[in-house]
Wavefront OBJ file of the C-alpha trace (Angstrom):
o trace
v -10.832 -5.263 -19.781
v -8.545 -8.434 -18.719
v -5.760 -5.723 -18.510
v -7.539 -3.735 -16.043
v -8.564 -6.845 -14.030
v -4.990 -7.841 -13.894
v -3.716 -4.599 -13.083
v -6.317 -4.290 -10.345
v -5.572 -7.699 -8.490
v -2.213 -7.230 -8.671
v -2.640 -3.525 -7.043
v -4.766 -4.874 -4.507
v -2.477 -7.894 -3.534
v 0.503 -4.911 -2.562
v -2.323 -2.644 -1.086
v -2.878 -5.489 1.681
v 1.061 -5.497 2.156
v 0.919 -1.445 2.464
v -1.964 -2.137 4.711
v -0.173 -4.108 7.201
v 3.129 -2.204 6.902
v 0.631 0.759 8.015
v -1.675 -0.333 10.262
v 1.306 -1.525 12.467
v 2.664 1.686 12.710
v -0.559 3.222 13.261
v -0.850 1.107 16.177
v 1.977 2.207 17.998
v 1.454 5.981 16.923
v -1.769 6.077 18.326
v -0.846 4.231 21.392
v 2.673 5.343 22.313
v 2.643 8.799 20.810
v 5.500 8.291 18.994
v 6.228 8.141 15.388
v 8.694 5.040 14.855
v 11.021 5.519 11.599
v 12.581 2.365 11.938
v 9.501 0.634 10.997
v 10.797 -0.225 7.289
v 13.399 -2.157 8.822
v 11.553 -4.140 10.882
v 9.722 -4.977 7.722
v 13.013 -6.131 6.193
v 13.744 -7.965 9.432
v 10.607 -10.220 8.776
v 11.369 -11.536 5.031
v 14.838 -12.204 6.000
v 13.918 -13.838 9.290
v 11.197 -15.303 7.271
v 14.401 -16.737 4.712
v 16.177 -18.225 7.605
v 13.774 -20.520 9.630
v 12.845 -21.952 5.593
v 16.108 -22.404 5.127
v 17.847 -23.639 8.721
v 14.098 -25.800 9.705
v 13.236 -26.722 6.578
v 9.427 -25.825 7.126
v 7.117 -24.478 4.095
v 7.238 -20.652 3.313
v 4.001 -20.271 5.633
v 5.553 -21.181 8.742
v 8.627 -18.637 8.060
v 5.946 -16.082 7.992
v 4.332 -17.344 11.192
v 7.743 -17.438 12.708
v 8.885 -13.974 11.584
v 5.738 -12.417 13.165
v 6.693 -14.120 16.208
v 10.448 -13.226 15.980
v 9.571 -9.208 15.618
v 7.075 -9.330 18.269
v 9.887 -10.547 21.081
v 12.052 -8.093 19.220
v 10.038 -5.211 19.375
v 9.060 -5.947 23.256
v 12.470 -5.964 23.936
v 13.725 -2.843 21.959
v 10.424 -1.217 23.326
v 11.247 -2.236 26.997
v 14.975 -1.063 26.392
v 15.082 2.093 24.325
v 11.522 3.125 23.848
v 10.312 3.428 27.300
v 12.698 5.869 29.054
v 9.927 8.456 26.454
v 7.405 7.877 29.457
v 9.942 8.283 32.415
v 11.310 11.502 33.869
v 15.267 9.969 33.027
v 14.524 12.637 29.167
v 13.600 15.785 29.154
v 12.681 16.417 25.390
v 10.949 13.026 24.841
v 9.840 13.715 21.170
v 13.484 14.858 20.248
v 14.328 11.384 22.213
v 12.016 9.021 19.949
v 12.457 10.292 16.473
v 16.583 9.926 17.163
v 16.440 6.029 18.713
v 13.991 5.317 15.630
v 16.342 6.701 13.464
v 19.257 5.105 14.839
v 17.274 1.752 14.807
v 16.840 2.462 10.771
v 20.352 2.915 10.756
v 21.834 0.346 12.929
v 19.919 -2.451 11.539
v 20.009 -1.209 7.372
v 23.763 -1.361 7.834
v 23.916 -4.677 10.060
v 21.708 -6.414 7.503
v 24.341 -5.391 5.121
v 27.434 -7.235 6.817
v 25.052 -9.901 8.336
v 22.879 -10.662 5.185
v 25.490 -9.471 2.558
v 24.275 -6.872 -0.187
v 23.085 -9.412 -2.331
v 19.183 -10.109 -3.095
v 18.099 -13.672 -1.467
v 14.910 -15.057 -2.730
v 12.842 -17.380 -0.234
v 10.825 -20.253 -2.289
v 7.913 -19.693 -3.479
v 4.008 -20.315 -1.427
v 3.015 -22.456 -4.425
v 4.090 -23.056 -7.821
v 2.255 -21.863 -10.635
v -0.712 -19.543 -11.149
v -4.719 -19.411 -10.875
v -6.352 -18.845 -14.470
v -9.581 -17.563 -14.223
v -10.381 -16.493 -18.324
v -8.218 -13.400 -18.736
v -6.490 -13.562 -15.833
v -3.507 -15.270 -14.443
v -2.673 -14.487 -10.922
v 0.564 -16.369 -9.806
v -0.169 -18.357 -6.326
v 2.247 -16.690 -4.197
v 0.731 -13.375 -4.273
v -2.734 -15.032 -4.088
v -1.813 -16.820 -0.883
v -0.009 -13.508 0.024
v -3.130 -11.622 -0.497
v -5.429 -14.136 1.414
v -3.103 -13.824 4.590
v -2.829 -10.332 4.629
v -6.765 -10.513 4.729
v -7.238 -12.982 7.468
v -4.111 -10.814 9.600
v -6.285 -7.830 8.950
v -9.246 -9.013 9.781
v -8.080 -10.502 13.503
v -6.195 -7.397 14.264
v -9.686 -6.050 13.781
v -11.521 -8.198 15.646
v -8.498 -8.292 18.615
v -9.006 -4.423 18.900
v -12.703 -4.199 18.733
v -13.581 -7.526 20.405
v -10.781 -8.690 23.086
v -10.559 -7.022 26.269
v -6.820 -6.315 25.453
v -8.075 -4.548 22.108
v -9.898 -2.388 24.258
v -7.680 -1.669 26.147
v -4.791 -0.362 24.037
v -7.850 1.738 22.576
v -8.550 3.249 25.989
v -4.934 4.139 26.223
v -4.768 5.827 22.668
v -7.378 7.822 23.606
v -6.491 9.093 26.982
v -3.663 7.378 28.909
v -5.117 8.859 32.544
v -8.385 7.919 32.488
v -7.174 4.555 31.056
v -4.944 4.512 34.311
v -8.137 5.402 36.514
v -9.764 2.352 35.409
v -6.754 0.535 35.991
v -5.599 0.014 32.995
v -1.163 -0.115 33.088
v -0.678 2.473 30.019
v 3.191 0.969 30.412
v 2.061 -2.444 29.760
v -0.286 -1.325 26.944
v 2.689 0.711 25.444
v 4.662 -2.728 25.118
v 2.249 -5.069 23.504
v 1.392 -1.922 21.108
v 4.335 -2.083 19.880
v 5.236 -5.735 19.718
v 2.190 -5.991 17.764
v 3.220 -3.201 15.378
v 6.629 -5.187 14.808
v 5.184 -8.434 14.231
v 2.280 -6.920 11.415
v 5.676 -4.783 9.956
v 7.375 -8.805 10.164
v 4.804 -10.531 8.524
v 4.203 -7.856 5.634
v 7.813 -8.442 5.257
v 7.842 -12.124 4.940
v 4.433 -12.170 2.950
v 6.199 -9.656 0.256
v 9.576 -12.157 0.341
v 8.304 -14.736 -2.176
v 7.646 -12.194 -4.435
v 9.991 -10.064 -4.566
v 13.692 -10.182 -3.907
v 14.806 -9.655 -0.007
v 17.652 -6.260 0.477
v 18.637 -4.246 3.260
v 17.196 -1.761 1.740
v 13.746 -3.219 0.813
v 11.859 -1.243 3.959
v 12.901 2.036 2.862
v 10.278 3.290 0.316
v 7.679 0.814 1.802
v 7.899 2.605 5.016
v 7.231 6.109 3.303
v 4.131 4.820 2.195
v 3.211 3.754 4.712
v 3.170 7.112 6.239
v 1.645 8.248 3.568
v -1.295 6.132 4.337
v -1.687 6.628 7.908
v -2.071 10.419 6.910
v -4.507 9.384 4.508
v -6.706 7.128 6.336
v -6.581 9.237 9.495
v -3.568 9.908 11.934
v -3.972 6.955 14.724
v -6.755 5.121 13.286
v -5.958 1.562 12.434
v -9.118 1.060 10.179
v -7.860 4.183 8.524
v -4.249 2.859 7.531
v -5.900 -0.492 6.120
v -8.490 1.305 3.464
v -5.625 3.794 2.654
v -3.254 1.111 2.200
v -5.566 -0.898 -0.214
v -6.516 2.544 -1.983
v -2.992 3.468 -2.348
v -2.200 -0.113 -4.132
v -4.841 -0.057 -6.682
v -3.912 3.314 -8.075
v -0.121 2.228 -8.252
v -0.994 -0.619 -9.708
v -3.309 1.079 -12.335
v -1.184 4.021 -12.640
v 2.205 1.649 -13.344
v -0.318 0.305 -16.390
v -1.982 3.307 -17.531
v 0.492 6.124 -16.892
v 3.914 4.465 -17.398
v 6.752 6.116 -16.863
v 8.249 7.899 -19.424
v 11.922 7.912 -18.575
v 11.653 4.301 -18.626
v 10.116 4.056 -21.965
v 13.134 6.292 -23.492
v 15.386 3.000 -22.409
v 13.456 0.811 -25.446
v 13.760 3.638 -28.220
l 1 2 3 4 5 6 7 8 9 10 11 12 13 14 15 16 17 18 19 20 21 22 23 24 25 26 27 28 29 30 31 32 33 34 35 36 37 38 39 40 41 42 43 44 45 46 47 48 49 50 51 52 53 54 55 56 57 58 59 60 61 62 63 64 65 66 67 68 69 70 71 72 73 74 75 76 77 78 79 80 81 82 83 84 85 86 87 88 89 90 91 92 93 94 95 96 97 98 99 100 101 102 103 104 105 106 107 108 109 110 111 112 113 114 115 116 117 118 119 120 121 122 123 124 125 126 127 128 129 130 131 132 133 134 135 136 137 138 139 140 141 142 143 144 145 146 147 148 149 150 151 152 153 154 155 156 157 158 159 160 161 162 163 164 165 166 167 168 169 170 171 172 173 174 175 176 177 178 179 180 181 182 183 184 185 186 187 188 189 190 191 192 193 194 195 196 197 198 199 200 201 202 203 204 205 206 207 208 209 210 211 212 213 214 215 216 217 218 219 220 221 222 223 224 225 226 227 228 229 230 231 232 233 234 235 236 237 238 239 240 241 242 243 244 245 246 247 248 249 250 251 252 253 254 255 256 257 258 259 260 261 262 263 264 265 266 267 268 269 270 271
């Protein structure tokens, strides 16, 4: 029983990462329309941003993940602003084509930058808190604890921000029909950009929550970022409340099925 406990904390603690990861993207899908594979590296973007401003400012791991969210939101208003928005402009004619290349290019541009920049080398930022909560059974290392109880509380206000603040609304009205939203006089253009800010900063911060755990790569957005598209077909194409229940489904049964079903091929390395 303590080994299912364990198994199922530590599931849920990276189904609250997945959520994030995914309910960022789900955000700008269901505002912008457009399906943004660079999102994995923006996710890389925030542990190793995360990294630097614990390193360079000398501030505790929680700040760096404050200050990554902020760093990827400028970023991703700027790359929106720049690349993104010529999608709702008559300067392309085949708009979809248009979005899936600069997304891939991003993936590409910045997976191979973070190579030269960050070297190929895994960096590991210090930890939230040393040493572990035992409850009985179960011993559940602080870092992914804290990591865990962030990921809730970011959840939870991107909730409340969509469904309470006039803003939330907003981008809502705009995800469901960008005209009408216009009638009321709502700018769709403006709604675009903050959708997609937001959805950088949530793909930051899942980044720099996930840092202390695990080592930070170049690479570390790729398979995160093809679950995460997993999820947001799970939980719903464009619905935010959708990505985060697929996201924390999605972690439990990894992190039951890495206990219960192991992997073979791996076993055949201790024979």
């Amino acid at each position: 029983m303590s080994y299912f406990f364990l198994l199922t904390v530590n599931g849920l603690v990276i189904g609250l990462i997945y959520a994030l990861i995914a309910a960022g993207l789900t955000l700008v899908f269901s505002v912008l329309k457009v399906v943004n594979f660079g999102h994995g590296t923006l996710y890389m973007l925030g542990g190793y941003a995360s990294y630097y401003i614990i390193q360079w400012l000398g501030v505790p791991p929680l700040f760096g993940v404050i200050g990554a969210m902020i760093l990827l939101f400028v970023f991703g208003i700027v790359f929106e602003r720049l690349v993104i928005a010529p999608v709702y402009t008559d300067k392309v004619e085949r708009k979809d084509e248009y979005a899936i290349i600069v997304t891939f290019g991003l993936t590409i541009l910045l997976s191979n930058l973070g190579l030269v920049v960050f070297g190929p080398f895994a960096k590991a930022p210090p930890a939230f808190m040393a040493g572990a909560l035992i409850a009985g059974p179960l011993i559940l290392p602080y870092d992914r604890l804290i990591a865990a109880v962030v990921a809730v509380l970011l959840l939870g206000g991107l909730t409340v921000f969509l469904k309470k603040t006039s803003l939330g609304q907003a981008l809502d009205a705009v995800s469901q029909n960008r005209e009408s939203a216009a009638v009321i006089g709502i700018n769709p253009q403006r709604m675009y950009t903050i959708a997609f800010g937001l959805g950088s900063a949530l793909a930051g911060g899942a980044g720099a929550l996930i840092a202390p755990i695990f080592s930070l790569s170049p690479s570390m957005g790729e398979l995160p970022v093809v679950q995460a598209f997993i999820i947001i077909v799970i939980g719903g194409m464009g619905s935010v409340g959708g990505s985060i229940i697929g996201g924390i489904l999605l972690g439990l049964v990894q992190g039951l099925g890495v206990g219960y079903l192991p992997d073979p091929n791996r076993a055949l390395a201790y024979t």
